[in-house]
C-alpha positions in Angstrom: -12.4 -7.9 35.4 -12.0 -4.8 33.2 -9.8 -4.3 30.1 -6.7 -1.9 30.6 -7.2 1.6 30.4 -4.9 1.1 27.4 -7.5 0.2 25.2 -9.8 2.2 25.1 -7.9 5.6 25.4 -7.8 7.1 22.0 -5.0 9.8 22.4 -3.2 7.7 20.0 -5.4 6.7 17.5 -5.3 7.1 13.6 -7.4 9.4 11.7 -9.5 6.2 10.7 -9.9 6.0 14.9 -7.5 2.9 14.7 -5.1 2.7 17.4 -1.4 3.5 16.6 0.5 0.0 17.6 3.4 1.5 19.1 1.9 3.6 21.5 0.0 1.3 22.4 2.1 -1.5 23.1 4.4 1.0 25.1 1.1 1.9 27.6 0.3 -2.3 27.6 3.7 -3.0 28.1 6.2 -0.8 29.3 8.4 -3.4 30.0 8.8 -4.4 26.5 12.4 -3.1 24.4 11.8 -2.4 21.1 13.6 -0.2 18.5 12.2 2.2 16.7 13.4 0.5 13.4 11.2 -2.9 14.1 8.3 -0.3 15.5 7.9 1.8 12.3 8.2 -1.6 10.1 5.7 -3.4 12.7 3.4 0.1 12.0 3.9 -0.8 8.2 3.3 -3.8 8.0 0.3 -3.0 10.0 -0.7 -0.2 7.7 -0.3 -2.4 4.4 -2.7 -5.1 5.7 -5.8 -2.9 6.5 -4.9 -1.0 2.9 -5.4 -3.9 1.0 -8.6 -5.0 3.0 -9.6 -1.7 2.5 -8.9 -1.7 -1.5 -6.8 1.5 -0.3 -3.3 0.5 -1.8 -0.8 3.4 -2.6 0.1 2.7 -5.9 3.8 2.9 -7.3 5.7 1.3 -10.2 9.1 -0.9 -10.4 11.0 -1.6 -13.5 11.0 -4.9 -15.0 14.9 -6.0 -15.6 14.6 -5.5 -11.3 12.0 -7.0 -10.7 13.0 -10.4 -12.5 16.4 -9.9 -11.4 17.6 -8.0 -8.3 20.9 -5.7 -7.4 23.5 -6.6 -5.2 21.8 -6.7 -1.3 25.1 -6.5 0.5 27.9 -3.8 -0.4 29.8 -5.3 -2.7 33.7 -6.1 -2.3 36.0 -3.5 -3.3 36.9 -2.8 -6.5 34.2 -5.0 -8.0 32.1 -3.4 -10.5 30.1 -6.0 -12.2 27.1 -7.6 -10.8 25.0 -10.7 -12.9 22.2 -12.4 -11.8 19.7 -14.7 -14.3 16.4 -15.6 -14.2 15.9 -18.4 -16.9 16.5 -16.7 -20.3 16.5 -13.5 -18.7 20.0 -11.8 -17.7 20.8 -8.5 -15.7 24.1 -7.2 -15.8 25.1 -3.8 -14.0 28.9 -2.2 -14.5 29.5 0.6 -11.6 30.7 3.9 -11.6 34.7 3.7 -11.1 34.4 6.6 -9.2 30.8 5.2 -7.2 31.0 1.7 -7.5 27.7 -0.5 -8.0 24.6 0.1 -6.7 23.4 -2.1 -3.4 21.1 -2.4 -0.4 18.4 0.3 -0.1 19.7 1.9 -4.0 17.3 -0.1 -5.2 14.6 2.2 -3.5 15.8 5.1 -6.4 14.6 3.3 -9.1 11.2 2.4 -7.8 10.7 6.5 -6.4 12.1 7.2 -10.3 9.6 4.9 -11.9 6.6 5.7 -9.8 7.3 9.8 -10.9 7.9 9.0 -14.4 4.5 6.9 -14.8 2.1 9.8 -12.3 4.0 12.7 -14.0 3.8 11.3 -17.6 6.6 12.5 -18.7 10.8 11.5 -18.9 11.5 15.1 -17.3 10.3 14.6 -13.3 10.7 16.9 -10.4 9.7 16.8 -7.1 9.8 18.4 -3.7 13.0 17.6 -2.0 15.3 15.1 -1.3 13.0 14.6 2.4 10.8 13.6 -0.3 12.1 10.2 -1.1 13.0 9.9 2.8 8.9 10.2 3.4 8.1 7.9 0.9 9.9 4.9 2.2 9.7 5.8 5.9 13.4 6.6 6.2 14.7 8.9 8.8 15.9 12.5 8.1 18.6 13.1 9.4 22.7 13.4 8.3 23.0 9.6 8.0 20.0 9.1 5.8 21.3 12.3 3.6 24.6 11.6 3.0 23.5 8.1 2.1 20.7 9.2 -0.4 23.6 11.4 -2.2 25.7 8.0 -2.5 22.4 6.2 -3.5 21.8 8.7 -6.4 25.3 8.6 -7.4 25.8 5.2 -7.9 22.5 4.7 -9.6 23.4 7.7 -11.8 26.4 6.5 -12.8 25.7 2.3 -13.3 24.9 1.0 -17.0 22.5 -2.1 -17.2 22.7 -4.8 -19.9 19.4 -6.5 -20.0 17.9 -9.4 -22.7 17.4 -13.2 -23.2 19.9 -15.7 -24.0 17.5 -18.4 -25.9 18.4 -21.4 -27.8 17.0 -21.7 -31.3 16.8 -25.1 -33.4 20.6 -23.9 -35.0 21.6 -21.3 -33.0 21.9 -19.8 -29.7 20.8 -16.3 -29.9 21.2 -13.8 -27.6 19.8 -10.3 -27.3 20.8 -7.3 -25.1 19.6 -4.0 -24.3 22.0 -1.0 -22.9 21.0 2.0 -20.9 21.4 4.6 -18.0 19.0 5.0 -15.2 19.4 9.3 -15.8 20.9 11.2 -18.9 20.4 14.4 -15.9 20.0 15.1 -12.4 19.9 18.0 -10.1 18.8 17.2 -6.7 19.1 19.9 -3.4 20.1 18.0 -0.7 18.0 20.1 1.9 17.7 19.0 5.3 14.6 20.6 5.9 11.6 18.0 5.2 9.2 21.3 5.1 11.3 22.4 2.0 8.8 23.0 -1.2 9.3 22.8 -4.8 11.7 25.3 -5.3 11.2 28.2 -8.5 12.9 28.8 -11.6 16.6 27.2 -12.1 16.3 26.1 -8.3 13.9 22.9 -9.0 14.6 19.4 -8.1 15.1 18.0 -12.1 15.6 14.4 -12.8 15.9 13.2 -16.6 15.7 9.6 -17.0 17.4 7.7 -20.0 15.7 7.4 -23.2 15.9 3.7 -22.7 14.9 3.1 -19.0 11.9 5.8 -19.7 10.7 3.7 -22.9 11.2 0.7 -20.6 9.1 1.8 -17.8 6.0 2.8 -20.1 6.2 -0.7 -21.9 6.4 -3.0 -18.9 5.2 -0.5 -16.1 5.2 -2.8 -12.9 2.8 -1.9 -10.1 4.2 -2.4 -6.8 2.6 -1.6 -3.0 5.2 1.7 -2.0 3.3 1.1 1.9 4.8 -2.8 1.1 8.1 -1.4 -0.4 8.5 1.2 3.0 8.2 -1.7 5.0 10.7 -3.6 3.5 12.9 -0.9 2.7 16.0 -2.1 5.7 15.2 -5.8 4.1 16.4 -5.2 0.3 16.1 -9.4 -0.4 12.8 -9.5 1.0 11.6 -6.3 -1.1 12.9 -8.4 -4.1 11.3 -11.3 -3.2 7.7 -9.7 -2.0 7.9 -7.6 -6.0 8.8 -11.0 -8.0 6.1 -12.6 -6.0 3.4 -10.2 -7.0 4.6 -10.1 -10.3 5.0 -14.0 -10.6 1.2 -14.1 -9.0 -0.2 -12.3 -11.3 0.9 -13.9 -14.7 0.9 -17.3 -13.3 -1.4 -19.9 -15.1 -2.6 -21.8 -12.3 -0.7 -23.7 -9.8 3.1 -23.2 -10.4 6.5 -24.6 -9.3 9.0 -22.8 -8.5 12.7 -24.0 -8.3 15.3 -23.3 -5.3 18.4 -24.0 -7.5 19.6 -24.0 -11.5 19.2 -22.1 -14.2 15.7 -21.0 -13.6 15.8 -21.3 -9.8 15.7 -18.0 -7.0 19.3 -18.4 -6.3 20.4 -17.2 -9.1 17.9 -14.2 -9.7 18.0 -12.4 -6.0 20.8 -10.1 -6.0 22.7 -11.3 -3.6 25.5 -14.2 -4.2 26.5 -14.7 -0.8 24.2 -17.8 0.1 25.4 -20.3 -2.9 25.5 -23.2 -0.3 22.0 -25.0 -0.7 21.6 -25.5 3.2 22.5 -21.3 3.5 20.0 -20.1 0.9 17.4 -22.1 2.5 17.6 -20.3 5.7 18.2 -16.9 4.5 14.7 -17.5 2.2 12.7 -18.7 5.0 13.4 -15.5 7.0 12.5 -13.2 4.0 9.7 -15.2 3.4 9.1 -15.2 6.8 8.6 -10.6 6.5 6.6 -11.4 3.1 3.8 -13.3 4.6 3.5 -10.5 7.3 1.8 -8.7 4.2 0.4 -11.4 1.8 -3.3 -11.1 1.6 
């Protein structure tokens, strides 16, 4: 018996002649329902594991006070501007904008687009394209929706103050160090709806200054991260914590490590969410993000 004509037609295939999974599942099975959300994350998943067979990783950068310790996942509750999370002697604290509140959910794409431009452009002073821009990079859709929530993205990031340091105990005395700073001293974005938009001239540019501090930050603890990895697990803001810590945490382990669940030191209280203190609750909601991660684990 022959194979379906599906697989060997090629009017969907990638560049690489690689067939495109979503086409292709619709031709083998047009009776299947599925959204275009879990398609394009299914295509980047897909796309992530042949890159990293393939040595072929696009290469971006994250920040370290977020990637040991994450911002909120859900919107937080009205009127709250303070978010804390720890990681052992490691402590994050982020104060909102009265006017923008804290930063949440998919926010924490800006930093990582921020971080990734300061470290390929070299400089504190980046530009780029257009707003589509950041859209492209983490497979968002362009459209009003998207827009108006990348304006409220770049607000509230624009507007937070982070407090990061170490609390460590000392033979007689506890001593505690912190660190202040903004994500941007300036920012001038055009919020054009046209993803063929180009770098505009003159006064017209797309101008983002970072902080002093965060840019000094960046350069001294420059973090790679996956962006195919991040785009994938940019509608899953827990599991795009969890899949950065891990690499991180991979890479300057020592061997064979231990991680705990719960205390001081444990993943509850370093992912940015605090909404999952029971035990039994964690659990599940870390065996479901673990669940996306190992989609993409060499």
């Amino acid at each position: 018996m022959s194979r379906p004509n599906a697989i060997t037609k090629h009017q969907h295939s990638t560049s690489g002649g690689l067939e495109r999974i979503g086409p292709l599942l619709a031709d083998l099975h047009p009776d299947y329902v599925i959204s275009k959300r879990r398609m394009r994350r299914v295509e980047s998943i897909e796309c992530v594991r042949l890159n990293r067979e393939g040595a072929r990783q696009n290469l971006g950068f994250s920040s370290r006070p977020f990637v040991l310790c994450g911002l909120p996942v859900k919107r937080p509750a009205s009127g709250c501007l303070l978010h804390e999370r720890r990681n052992g002697q490691f402590v994050l604290q982020v104060t909102g904008h009265p006017s923008y509140g804290l930063p949440w959910g998919q926010d924490r794409l800006v930093p990582i687009f921020l971080a990734t431009l300061a470290i390929r452009q070299k400089s504190p002073r980046i530009t780029f394209e257009s707003a589509a821009q950041m859209l492209d990079t983490f497979s968002m859709q362009q459209g009003g929706t998207q827009y108006r929530r990348l304006v409220g993205a770049f607000q509230r990031i624009f507007g937070a103050t982070i407090f990061f340091g170490t609390d460590s105990q000392r033979e007689r005395a506890a001593v505690v160090h912190r660190a202040r700073f903004n994500f941007m001293s300036e920012a001038r974005i055009w919020y054009s709806r046209d993803p063929d938009q180009k770098l505009l001239p003159g006064d017209c540019q797309n101008v983002i200054v970072l902080s002093d501090e965060f840019y000094r930050e960046i350069l001294d603890h420059p973090i790679p991260t996956d962006l195919e990895a991040a785009k994938a697990l940019s509608s899953s803001p827990a599991a795009l914590d969890l899949f950065m810590w891990l690499s991180y945490r991979c890479f300057t382990a020592r061997g064979r490590e231990r991680v705990p669940l719960f205390g001081d030191f444990g993943l509850i209280s370093q992912l940015g969410s605090a909404d999952y203190a029971r035990p039994r609750k964690f659990r599940e909601k870390l065996e479901g993000w673990l669940d996306l991660v190992r989609t993409m684990w060499p």
